[in-house]
C-alpha positions as CSV (number, residue, x, y, z in Angstrom):
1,X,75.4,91.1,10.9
2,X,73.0,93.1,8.8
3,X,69.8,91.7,7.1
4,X,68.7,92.1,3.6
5,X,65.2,94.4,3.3
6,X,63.1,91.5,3.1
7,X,64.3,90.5,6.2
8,X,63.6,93.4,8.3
9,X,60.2,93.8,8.0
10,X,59.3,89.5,9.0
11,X,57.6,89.1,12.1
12,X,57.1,85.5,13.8
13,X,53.5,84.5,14.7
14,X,53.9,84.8,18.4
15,X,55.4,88.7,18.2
16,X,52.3,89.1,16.1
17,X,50.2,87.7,18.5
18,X,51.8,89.5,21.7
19,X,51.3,92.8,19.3
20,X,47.5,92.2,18.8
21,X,47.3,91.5,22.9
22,X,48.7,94.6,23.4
23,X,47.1,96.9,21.2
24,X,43.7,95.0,22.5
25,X,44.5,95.9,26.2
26,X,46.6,98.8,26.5
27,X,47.0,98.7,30.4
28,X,48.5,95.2,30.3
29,X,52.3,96.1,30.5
30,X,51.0,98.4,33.5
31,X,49.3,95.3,34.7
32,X,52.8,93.3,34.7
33,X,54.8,95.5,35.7
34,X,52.8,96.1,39.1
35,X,52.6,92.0,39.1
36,X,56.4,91.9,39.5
37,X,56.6,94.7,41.5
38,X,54.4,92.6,44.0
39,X,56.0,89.6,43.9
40,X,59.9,90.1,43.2
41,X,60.9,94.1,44.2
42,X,62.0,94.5,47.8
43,X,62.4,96.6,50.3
44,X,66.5,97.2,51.0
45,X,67.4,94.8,54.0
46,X,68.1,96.2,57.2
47,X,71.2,94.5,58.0
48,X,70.8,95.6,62.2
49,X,67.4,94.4,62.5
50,X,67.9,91.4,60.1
51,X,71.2,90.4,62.4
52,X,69.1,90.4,65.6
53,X,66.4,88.3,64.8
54,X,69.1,86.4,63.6
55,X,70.3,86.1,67.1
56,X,66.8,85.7,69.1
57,X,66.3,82.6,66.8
58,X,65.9,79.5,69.1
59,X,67.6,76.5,67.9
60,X,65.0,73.7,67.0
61,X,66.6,70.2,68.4
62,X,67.6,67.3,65.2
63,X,64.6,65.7,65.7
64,X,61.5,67.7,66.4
65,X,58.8,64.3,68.2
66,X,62.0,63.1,69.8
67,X,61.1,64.1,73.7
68,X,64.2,64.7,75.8
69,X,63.6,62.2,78.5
């Protein structure tokens, strides 16, 4: 679906106001993109190690306080 001219050119307030941001701190979409590097890219799994620590885990009893008396 194609828009008219007059169309085209609209921006909303809040693509203007993310526009004005960025041109007032260039290094911010540098700044985000080594936030979500941080916090959501990974390291690829090792599946070996990943499966042994799987095994060494020690089962933890139903209820934790209960003693075994």
């Amino acid at each position: 679906m194609k828009f008219s001219k007059q169309f085209s050119l609209y921006q909303s307030e809040a693509t203007q106001f993310i526009n004005g941001l960025k041109e007032a701190n260039p290094h911010l979409e540098q700044g985000q993109r080594d936030g979500r590097a941080l916090l959501w890219d990974k390291a690829p799994v090792d599946l070996d190690n990943q499966r042994r620590i799987a095994e060494a885990r020690v089962k933890q009893q139903a209820y934790v306080y209960q003693n075994k008396n």
